[in-house]
C-alpha positions, 0 to 999 in steps of 0.5 A, a space after each residue: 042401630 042397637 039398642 044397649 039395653 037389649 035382653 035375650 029372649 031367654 037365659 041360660 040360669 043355675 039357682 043355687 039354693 042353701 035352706 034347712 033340711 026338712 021334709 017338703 022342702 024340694 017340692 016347695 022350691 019347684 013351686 015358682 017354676 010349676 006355676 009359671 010352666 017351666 021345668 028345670 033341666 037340672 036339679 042336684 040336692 046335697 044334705 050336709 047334716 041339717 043343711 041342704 044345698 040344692 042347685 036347679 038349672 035351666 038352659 032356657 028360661 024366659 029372662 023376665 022370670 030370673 027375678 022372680 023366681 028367685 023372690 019366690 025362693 027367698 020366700 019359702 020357709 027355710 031358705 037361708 040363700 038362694 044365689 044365680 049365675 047364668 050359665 053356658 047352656 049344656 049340649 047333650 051328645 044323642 
């Protein structure tokens, strides 16, 4: 029988984050991912005058991280958003 409560092992997951532009900022937001070992796939930064936007994916990160990961981003000094879709994990023709 299935359970219905059944969560992947990992998820495919983009954090979109809007903070104020500052310096330091970029590595503050890779500190909840440092510290529990994992390393973005993707990671894109758009300044818009004093506002930066900045979109981190992963194409398999461990489900019981989403949460907190993005508790830990809502946390970092300037943050004004932090927004996250799971995603269709990107294939990279070699």
């Amino acid at each position: 029988m299935l359970n219905s409560s059944f969560e992947p092992a990992s998820v495919a997951v983009c954090f979109v984050i809007v903070a104020d532009c500052g310096p330091g900022l970029l590595p503050r937001l890779m500190q909840p991912f440092a510290k529990r070992d994992l390393v973005p796939d993707r990671m894109n930064a758009l300044r818009t005058e004093d506002v930066l936007r900045v979109e981190i994916a992963m194409d398999a990160m461990p489900a019981e991280y989403v949460h907190l990961v993005e508790g830990n981003l809502r946390q970092v000094v300037g943050v004004q958003s932090v927004v996250w879709t799971f995603e269709t994990p990107v294939a990279i023709a070699a």
